[in-house]
N, C-alpha and C positions, 0 to 999 in steps of 0.2 A: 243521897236523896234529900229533896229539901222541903222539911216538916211545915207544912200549911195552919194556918187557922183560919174559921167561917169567924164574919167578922159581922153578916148579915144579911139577910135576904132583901131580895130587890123588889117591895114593895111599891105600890105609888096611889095615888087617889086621881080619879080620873072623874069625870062628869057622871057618870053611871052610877058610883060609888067606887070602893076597896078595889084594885089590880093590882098587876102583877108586870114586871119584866122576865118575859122565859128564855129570850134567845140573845141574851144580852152578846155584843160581836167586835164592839171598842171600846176603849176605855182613857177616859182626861182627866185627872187631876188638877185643879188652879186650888194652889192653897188647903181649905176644909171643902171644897165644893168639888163633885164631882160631874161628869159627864158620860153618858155611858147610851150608847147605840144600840138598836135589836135587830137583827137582820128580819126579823118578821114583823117591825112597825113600820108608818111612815112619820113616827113622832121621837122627840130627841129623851131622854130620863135623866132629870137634875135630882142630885140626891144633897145631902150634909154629913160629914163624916161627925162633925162635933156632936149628931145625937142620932138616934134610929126612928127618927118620923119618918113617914111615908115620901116619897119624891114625887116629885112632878112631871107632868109631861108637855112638852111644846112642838106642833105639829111642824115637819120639816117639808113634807110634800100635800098635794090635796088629795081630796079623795078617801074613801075607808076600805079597807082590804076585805077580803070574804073572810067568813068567820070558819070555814069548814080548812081542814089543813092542808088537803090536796091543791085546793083554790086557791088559796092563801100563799102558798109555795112557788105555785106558778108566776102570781100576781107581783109578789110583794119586790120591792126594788132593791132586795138583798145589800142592805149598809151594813160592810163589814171592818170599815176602817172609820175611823175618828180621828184627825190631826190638829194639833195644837198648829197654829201657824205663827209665827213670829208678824210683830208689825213692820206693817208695807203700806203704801198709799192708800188711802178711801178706807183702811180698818187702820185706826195710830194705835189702838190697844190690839193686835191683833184678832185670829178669827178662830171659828173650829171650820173643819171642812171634811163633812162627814160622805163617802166614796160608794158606790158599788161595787161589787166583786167586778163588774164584767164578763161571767159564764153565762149569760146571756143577753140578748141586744137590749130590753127592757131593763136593763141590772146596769146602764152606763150610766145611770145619774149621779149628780152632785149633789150637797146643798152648803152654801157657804151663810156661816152664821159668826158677824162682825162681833166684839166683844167691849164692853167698857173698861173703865180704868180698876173696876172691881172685879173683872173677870164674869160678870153676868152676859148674859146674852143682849145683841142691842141692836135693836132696827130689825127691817122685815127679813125672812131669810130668800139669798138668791139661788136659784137652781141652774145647774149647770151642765154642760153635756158634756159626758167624760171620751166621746166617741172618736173624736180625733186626738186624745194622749191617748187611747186605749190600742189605738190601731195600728202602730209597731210590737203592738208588746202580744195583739192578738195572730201577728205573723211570726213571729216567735216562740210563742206559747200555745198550742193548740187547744190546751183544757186551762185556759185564763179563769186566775181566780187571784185576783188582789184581796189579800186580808188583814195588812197592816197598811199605814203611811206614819211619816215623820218627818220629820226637816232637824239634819242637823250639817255641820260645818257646809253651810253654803250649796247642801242637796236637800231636792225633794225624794224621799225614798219612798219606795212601795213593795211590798212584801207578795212576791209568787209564793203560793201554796200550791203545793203538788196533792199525788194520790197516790193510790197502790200501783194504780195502771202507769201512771205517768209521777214519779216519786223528786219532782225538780224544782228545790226549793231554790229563790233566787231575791236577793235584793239589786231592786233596779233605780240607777239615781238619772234627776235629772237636777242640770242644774237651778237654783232657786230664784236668781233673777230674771229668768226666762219664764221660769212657771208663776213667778207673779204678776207679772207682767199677763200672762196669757190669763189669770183670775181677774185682772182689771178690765179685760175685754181690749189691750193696747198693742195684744203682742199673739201672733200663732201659738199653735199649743209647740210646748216644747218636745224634743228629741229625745230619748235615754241616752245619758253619756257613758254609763256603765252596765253591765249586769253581771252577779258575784253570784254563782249557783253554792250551795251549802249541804252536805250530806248531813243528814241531823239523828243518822242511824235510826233504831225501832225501840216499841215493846211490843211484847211479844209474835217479834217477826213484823208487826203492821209499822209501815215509814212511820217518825215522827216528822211531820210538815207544820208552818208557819202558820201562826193563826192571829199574830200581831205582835208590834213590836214597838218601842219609845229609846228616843234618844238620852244618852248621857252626857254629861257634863265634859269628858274629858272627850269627846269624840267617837266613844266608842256606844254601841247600843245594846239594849235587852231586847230578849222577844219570847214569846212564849208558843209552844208549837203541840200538837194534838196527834196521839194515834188513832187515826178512824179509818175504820175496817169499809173504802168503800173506792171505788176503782173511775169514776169520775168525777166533774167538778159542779154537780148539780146533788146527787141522791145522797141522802144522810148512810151514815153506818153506824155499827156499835164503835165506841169509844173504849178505845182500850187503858188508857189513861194520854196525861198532860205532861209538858215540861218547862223547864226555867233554861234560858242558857245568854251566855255575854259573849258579843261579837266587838275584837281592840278596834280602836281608833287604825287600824291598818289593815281592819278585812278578818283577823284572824280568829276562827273562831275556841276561846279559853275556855270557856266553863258550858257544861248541858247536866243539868240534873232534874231527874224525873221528880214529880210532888209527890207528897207522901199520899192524897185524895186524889182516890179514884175519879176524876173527872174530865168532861173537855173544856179548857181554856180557851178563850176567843177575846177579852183585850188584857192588857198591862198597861199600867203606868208604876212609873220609879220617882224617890226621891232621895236624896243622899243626906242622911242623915249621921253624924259623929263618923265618918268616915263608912258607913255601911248602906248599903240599898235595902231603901223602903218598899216592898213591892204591892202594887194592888194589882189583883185580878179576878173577872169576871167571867161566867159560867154560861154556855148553850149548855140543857139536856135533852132538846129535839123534843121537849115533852111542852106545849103549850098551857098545860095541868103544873109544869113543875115551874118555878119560880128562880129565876137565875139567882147564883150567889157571888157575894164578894168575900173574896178571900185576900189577906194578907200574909207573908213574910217576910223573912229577914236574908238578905245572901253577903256574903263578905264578898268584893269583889277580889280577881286573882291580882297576885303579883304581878308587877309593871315588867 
């Protein structure tokens, strides 16, 4: 089991006054600054690890969402992945590029947000239509639910999150000068070169599936994965709890251990600190009332 600590709630101050992040779904790290997605906003939440003031918000798409949940649910453009992007043409600091799940045709947006040499946001943000990457993976995937993305050795990765019904978790790469190229507007959207399905077993009997994941250093990645008691890729379920696990730089996957907090995990990010993984992660409780949390650990990675 690997012992968690609340490190703090996901406050923010909005035009209104005092709010709240409830369905926090990615999660970026640059430095002390963090980045953190809501599948039930259309706005991005910057926080500061060096103190617990409240975050901010910067709106990613237009429009306001209905306030009631059933509306809200339907409407909202489901961002459930956050990718750091390395620098490529027209972003030299690189960008964030925050995804929809894709379980439904409204749920294919992008929004690409270029970054400065401090890792702030910078320039307008572009939207983008996930609808031609999406459309191999939605003939592949019946109940499509992207809930991670990353870029590491030279792929763009994306994380399939399965269900009860359909339990097939999968990371699918494509390659990364292909898909930057297709983010410049210079190049078709790219192809999947790979797809690595992952059995990531249960608690109590409910699959644990993908709910996000970040690249490491040596090649290999984290991710963090959820039991939710619910049989497709649209309806919430009870959360039976969350987990940590490390997949090698050759697919394999070493380590899965469930938190010690009872919660659903929906993003990670890592850093390697004294040879150990820093880990952050942020909290859906499907309660617009509840206030998502960031949580830290510590994981020793496995032997080589």
């Amino acid at each position: 089991m690997l012992t968690v600590q609340v490190r703090r709630t996901l406050l923010v101050d909005t035009e209104a006054g005092p709010g709240q992040l409830s369905a926090a779904s990615g999660l970026v790290r640059i430095g002390l600054r963090l980045y953190v997605v809501a599948d039930d906003e259309n706005k991005l939440g910057m926080f500061g690890l060096a103190d617990d003031q409240a975050g901010t918000l910067v709106r990613i798409f237009d429009g306001e969402l209905p306030s009631s949940r059933k509306a809200r649910k339907a409407a909202k453009p489901d961002l459930e992945s956050l990718a750091l992007l390395p620098a490529f043409p027209g972003c030299p600091n690189g960008a964030l590029l925050a995804l929809g799940s894709g379980s439904r045709i409204h749920r294919q947006r992008a929004a690409l947000l270029a970054l400065d040499d401090a890792g702030e946001v910078d320039g307008a943000v572009r939207e983008l239509d996930l609808s031609p990457l999406y459309a191999p993976l939605h003939a592949r995937h019946e109940q499509l639910n992207i809930e991670g993305a990353f870029v590491s050795e030279g792929a763009f990765c994306l994380l399939q999150r399965g269900n009860e019904a359909a339990p097939i978790n999968a990371l699918i790469a494509f390659d990364w000068a292909e898909t930057q190229a297709w983010l410049r507007g210079v190049g078709p959207a790219p192809q999947p070169v790979s797809s690595t399905r992952y059995d990531l077993g249960d608690i109590d009997g409910v699959p644990l599936c993908f709910t996000d994941g970040a690249a490491l250093p040596d090649g290999g990645w984290v991710f963090c994965a959820a039991a939710e008691a619910t049989d497709d890729n649209y309806a919430d379920g009870p959360c039976h709890g969350s987990a940590v696990g490390i997949v090698a730089g050759n697919g394999e996957l070493r380590t899965l251990l469930p938190l010690s907090l009872r919660c659903k995990t929906e993003g990670i990010a890592v850093t390697v600190e004294s040879g150990l993984l820093q880990l952050l992660m942020v909290t859906d409780a499907d309660d617009p009332d509840t206030p998502a949390l960031l949580l830290g650990a510590t994981l020793e990675p496995p032997s080589p």
